[in-house]
N, C-alpha and C positions, 0 to 999 in steps of 0.2 A: 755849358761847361764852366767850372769857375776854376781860374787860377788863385793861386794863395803864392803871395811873394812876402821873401826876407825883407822885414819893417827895419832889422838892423843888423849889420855886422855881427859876425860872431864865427861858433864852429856849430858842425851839428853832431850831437852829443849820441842820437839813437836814431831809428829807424824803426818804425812801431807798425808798419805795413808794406806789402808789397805790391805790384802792378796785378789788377785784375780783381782786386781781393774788393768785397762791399764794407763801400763803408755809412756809417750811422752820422748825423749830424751833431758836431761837437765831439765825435769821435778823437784821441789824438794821433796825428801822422806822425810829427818828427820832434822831435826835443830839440831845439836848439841852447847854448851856451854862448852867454853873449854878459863882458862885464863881471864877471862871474858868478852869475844866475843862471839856472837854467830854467828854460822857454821853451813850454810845451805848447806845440802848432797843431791848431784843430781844423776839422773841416768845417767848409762852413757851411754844407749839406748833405744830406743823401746821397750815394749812389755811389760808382765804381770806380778805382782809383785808376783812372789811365794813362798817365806819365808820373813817375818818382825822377826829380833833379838831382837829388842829393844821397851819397850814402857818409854814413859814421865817417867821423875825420874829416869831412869836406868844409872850406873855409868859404862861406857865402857874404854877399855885398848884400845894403838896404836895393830892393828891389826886383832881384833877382826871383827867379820864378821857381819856389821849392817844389810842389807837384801841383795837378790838375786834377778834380772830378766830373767824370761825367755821370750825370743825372740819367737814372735809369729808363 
């Protein structure tokens, strides 16, 4: 299982998948907005997305744990 956490402050701008759904490596999960850029968060592998932390509008900390996949 690999966690992907907020590298920085920000909001999160989209939601690009949901719990359950496959996903591809480099696929992107969440768009974050941080600075006023927006920050597209990929996986960083294969398989099924098993917890989503964050929806639209959520104000996330550096480190914070945006979602999980588990490897098929």
């Amino acid at each position: 299982m690999s966690e992907v956490k907020s590298k920085v402050p920000g909001v999160v701008d989209e939601v690009k998948a949901t719990i359950g759904d496959k996903i591809e490596k480099g696929q992107i999960i969440v768009v974050m907005e941080a600075m006023k850029m927006k920050m597209p968060i990929a996986s960083p592998e294969s398989g099924v997305l098993k917890t989503l932390n964050v929806n639209a509008g959520d104000r996330v900390n550096p480190g914070m744990v945006l979602f999980d996949i588990t490897a098929e």
